[in-house]
C-alpha positions in Angstrom: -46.9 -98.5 -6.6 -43.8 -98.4 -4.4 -43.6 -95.2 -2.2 -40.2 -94.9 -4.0 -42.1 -94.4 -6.9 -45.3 -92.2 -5.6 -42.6 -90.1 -4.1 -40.4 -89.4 -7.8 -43.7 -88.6 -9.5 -44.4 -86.4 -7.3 -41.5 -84.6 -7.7 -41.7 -84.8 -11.5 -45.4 -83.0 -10.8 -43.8 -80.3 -8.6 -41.1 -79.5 -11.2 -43.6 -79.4 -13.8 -45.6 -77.0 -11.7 -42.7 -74.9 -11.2 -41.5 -74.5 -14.8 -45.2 -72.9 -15.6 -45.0 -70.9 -12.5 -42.1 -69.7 -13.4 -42.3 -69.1 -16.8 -45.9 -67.3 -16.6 -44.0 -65.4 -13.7 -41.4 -64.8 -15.8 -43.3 -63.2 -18.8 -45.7 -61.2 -16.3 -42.5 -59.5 -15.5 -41.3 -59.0 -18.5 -41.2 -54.7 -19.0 -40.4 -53.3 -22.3 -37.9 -50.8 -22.1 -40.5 -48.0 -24.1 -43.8 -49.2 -24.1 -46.6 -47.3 -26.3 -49.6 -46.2 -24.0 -52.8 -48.2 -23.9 -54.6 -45.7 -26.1 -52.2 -45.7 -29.2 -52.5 -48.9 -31.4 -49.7 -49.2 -34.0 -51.5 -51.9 -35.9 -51.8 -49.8 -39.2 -48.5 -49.0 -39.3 -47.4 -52.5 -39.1 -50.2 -53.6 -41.2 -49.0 -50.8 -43.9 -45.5 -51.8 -43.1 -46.1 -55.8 -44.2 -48.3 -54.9 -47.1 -45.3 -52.6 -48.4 -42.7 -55.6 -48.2 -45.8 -58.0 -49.3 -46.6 -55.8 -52.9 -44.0 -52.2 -53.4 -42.7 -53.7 -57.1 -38.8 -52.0 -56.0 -38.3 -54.6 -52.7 -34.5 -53.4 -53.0 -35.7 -50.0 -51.9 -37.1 -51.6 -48.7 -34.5 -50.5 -46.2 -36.3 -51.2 -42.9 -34.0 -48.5 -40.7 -35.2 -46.2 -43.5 -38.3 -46.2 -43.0 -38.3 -46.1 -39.3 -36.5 -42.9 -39.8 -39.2 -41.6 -42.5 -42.1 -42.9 -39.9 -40.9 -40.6 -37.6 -39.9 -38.0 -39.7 -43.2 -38.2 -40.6 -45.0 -38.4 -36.7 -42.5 -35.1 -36.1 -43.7 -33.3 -39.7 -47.4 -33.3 -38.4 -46.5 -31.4 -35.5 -46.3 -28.5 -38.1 -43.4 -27.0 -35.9 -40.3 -26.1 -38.1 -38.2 -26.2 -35.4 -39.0 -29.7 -33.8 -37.4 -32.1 -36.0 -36.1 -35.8 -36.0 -32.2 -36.1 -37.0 -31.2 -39.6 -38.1 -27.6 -40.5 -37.0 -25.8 -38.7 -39.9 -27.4 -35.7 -39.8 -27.3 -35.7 -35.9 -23.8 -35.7 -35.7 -23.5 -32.7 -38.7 -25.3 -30.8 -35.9 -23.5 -31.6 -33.1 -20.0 -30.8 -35.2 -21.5 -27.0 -36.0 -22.9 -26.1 -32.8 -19.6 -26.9 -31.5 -17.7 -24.1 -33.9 -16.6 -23.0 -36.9 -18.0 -24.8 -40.2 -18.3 -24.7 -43.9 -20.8 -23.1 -45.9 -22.0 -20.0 -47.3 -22.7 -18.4 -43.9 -26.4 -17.3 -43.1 -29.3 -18.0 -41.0 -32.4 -19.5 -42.7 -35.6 -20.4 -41.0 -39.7 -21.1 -41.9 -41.9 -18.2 -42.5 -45.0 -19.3 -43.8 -44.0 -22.4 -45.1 -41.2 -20.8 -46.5 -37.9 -21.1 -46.3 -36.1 -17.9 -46.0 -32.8 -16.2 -45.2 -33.5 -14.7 -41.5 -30.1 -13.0 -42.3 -26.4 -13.4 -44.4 -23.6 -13.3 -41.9 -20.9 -10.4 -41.8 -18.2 -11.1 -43.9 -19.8 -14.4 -45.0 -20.3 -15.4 -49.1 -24.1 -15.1 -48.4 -23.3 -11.6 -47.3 -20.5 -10.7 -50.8 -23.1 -12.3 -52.9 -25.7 -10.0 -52.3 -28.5 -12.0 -50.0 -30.2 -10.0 -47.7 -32.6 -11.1 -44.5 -36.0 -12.0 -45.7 -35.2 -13.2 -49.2 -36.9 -16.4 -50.5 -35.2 -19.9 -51.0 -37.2 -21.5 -53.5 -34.3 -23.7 -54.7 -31.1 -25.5 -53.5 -29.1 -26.8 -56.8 -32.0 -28.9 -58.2 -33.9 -29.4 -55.1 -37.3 -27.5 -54.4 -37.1 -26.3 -50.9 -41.5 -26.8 -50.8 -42.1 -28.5 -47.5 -38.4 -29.0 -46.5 -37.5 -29.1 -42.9 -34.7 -26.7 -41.8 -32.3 -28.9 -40.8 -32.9 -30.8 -44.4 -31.9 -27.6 -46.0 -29.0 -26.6 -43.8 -27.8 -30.4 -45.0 -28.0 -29.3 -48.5 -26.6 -26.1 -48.1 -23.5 -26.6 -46.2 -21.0 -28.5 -47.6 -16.8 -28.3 -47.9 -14.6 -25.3 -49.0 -14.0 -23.8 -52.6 -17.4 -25.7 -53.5 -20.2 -24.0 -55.8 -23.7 -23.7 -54.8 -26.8 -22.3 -56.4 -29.3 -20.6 -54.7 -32.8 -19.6 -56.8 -33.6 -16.5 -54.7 -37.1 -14.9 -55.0 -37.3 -11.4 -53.2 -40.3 -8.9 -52.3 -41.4 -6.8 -55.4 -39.2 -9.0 -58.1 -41.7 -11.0 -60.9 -39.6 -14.1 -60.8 -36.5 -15.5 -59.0 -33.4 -14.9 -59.8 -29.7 -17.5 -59.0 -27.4 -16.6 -56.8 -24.1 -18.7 -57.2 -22.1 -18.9 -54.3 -18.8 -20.3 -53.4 -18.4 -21.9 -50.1 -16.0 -20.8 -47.3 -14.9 -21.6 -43.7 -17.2 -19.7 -41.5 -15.8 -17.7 -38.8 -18.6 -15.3 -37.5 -17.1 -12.4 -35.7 -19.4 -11.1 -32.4 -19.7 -7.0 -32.7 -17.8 -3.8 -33.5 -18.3 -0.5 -32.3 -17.1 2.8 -33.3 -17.8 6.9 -32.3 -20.0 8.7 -34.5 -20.7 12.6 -35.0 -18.4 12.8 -31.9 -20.5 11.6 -29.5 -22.4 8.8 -29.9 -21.2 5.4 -29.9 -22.3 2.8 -32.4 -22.4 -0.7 -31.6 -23.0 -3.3 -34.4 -24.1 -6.5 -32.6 -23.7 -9.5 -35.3 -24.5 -12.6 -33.3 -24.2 -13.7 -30.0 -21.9 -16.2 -30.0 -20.1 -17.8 -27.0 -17.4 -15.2 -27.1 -19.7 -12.0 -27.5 -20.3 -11.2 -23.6 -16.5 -11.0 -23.2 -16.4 -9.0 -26.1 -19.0 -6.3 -25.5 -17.6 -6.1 -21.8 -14.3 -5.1 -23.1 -16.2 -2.2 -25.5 -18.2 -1.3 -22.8 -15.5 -0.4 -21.0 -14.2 1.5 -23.5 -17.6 3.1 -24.3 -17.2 4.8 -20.5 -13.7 6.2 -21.1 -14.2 7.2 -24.7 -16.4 10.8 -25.4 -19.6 9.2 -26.2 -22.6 10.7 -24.3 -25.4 8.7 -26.6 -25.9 5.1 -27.6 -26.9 3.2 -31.1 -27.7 -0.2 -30.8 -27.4 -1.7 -34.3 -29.1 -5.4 -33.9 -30.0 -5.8 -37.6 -29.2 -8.9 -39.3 -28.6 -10.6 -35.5 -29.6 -13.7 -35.9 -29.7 -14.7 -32.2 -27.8 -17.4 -30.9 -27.4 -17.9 -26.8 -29.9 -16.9 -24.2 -27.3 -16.2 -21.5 -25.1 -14.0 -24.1 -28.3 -11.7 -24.5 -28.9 -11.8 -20.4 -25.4 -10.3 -20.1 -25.1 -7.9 -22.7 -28.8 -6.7 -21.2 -27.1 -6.7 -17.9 -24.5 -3.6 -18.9 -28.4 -1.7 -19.7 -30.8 -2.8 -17.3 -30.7 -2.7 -13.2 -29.9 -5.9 -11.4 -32.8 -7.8 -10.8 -34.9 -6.6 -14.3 -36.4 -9.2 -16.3 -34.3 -10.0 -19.5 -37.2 -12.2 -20.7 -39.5 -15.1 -19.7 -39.5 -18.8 -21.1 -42.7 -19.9 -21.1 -43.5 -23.6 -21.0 -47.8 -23.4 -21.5 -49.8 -24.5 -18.9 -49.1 -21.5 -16.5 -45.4 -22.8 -16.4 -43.0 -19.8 -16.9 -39.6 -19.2 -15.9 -38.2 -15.9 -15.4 -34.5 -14.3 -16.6 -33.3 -11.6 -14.4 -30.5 -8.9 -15.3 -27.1 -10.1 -13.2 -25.2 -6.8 -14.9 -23.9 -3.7 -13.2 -26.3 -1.5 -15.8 -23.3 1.1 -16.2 -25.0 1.5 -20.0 -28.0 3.0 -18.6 -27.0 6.5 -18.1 -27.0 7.0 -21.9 -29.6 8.1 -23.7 -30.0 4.7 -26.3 -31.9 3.7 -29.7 -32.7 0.2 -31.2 -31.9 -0.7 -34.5 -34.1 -4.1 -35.9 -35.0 -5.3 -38.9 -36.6 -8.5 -40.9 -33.1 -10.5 -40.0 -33.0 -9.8 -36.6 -34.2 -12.8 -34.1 -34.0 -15.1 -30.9 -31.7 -13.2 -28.4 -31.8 -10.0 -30.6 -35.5 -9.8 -30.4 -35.3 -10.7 -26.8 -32.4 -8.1 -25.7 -34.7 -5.5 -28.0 -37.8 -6.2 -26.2 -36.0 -6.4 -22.8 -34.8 -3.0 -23.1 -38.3 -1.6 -24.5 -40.6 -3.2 -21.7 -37.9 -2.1 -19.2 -36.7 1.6 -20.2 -39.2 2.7 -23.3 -36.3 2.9 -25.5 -37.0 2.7 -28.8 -36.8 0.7 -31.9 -36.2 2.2 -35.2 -36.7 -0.3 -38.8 -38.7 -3.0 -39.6 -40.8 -5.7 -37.6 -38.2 -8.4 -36.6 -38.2 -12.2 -37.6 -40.3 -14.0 -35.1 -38.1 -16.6 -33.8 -39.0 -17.0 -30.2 -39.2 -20.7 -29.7 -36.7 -22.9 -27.1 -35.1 -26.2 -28.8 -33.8 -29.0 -26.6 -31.9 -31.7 -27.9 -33.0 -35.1 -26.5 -30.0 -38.3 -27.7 -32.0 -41.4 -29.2 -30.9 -44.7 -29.8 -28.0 -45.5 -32.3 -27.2 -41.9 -32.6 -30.4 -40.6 -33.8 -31.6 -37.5 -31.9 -34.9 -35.1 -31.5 -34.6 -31.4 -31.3 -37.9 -30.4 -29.4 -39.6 -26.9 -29.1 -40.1 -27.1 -25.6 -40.9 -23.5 -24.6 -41.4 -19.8 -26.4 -39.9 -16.6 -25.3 -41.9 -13.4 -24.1 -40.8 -10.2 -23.5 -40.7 -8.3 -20.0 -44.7 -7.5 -20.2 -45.5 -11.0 -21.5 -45.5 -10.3 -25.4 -44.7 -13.4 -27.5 -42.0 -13.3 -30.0 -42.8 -16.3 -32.3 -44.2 -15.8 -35.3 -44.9 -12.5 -34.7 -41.6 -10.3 -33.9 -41.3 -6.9 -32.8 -42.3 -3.8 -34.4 -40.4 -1.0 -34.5 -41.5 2.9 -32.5 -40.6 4.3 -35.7 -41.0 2.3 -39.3 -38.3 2.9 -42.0 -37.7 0.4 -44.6 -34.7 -0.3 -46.8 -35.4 0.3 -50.4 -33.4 -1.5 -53.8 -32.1 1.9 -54.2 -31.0 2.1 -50.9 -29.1 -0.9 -50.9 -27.5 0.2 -54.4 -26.1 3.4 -53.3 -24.8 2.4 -50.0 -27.8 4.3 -48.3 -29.0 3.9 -45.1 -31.8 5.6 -43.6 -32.5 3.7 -41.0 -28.8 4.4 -39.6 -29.7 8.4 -40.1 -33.3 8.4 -38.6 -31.2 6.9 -35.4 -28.7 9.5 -35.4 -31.5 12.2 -36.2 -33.7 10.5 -33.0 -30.9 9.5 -30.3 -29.2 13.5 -30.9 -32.4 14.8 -29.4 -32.7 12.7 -26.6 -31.2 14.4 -23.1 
């Protein structure tokens, strides 16, 4: 053999050696982009996965994004958290639109009790509200739909929907045999912040609604006029406050509490806690103050409640609040899919936890049928009757 020839097959034998090189190189890099720990194996669910395209007698039903989406649905359901949930493109962007403002619907706050869904309260003003829900009724129907093991964000779907349309709600309520329907018409929903006004000459009554973006601007203008106007005592009326942002409730607490008081603490589990300081000039505090709560109050009411409790003793006249004390964050997915996790739960000042297990009031007085029938409200007078002794 020519040394011509010894020296080309050599060269083919190097090349050779090089392509396997490199392509066992080349897959021994290879990272995928999410890759499942070494402890989970997925086989069953690709085994399930094949044998349901191999045998389910409606293949046309089959749609593989589908059931992606109901897989994880169904990875996020056993968490039993009501408020972690998986939102597939479409219903992911529904949120992202009414978080951002105003939106269509009947106009109250629902949320899990028990496995339950339930009105945590109607909205002032709202169609929930003229139609006669109140905080803590039952949803056991949407339309035609049975609400048993919906997800919130599944019922806020169904719920909502576009301007002059009908709904019915089958409503069950405490002490009533069987449900009853509420039809409601949908509206825009434009949920005002707070109102205050001067009762028996001299004490001012502030009816927080919700804290919305807007509401810390517009209790610092009412404070304000709070300290020119003749009032000398304080009602705090947070019932029916369904929450809404942390900072909000940090500010309005801010006009109560000294600078430097905790407003609450987020607690992340193992020994991880943040705290939330007042920031506010506490001009509020010179007035002798009562709480007003009840079943719809919860999230930043119960925390600017419990704030003002653990800090100052004041106290809290109704019912035992909702219980929502949990912390979502939104995480973005792939092809606009995203997961709203429970990441951390609230406490109050002295370390009590909010979820599930709300507030109780100093002094219980509940709202009877009658009540409600003849435009009664003792809660309101045993607050009047309290806060006129105080000094």
């Amino acid at each position: 053999m020519s040394k011509r020839k010894v020296f080309f097959s050599f060269l083919i034998f190097i090349a050779v050696v090089s392509f396997a090189f490199g392509a066992w190189f080349g897959k021994s890099q290879v990272v995928c982009e999410i890759c499942p720990p070494e402890e989970v194996n997925l086989s069953l669910f690709w085994e399930a996965y094949y044998k349901l395209k191999e045998k389910f007698v409606n293949p046309e039903k089959l749609g593989t994004q589908e059931m992606i989406y109901g897989a994880i649905s169904g990875m996020v359901k056993s968490l039993e958290d009501p408020y972690t949930v998986f939102l597939p493109p479409q219903e992911a962007k529904k949120f992202l639109e009414d978080v951002s403002g105003r939106f269509e619907g009947v106009g109250m706050e629902i949320g899990i009790r028990k496995g339950r869904l339930q009105v945590i309260a109607p909205l002032e003003g709202t169609p929930a509200q003229k139609a006669g829900l109140r905080a803590g009724d039952k949803i056991i129907k949407v339309d035609d739909t049975l609400t048993t093991d919906i997800t919130i964000d599944e019922a806020v779907s169904l719920i909502r929907g576009p301007k002059g349309t009908e709904i019915t709600l089958s409503i069950l309520r405490k002490d009533w045999d069987s449900t009853k329907d509420f039809k409601i018409v949908r509206d825009v929903i434009d949920i005002p912040s707070l109102r205050w006004e001067v009762m028996e000459d001299d004490i001012a009554y502030i009816k927080l609604y919700h804290f919305t973006e807007k509401a810390s601007s517009d209790f610092s203008k009412i404070a304000v006029e709070i300290l020119k106007s003749p009032a000398k005592r304080l009602i705090l009326d947070l019932r029916n406050n369904p929450g809404g942002y942390l900072e909000v409730a940090q500010n309005i607490g801010g006009w109560f509490l000294e600078k430097g008081q905790i407003v609450a603490i987020e607690d992340f589990g193992q020994g991880q806690q943040k705290e939330y300081k007042s920031l506010g000039n506490a001009k509020l505090s010179v007035y002798p103050i009562v709480i007003l709560l009840n079943q719809g109050s919860a999230s930043g009411a119960e925390i600017l409640a419990g704030a003002l409790r653990d800090n100052r003793g004041i106290k809290i006249i109704g019912e035992k609040s909702f219980g929502k004390g949990s912390v979502q964050q939104l995480e973005k997915l792939k092809e606009g899919s995203s997961l709203k996790i429970t990441v951390a739960r609230w406490l109050t000042p002295k370390g009590q936890l909010i979820t599930d297990k709300g507030l109780e009031p100093d002094i219980k007085i509940e709202m009877t049928d009658e009540d409600y029938k003849e435009g009664r409200d003792p809660q309101l007078d045993k607050a009047v009757e309290i806060v006129e002794e105080m000094d």
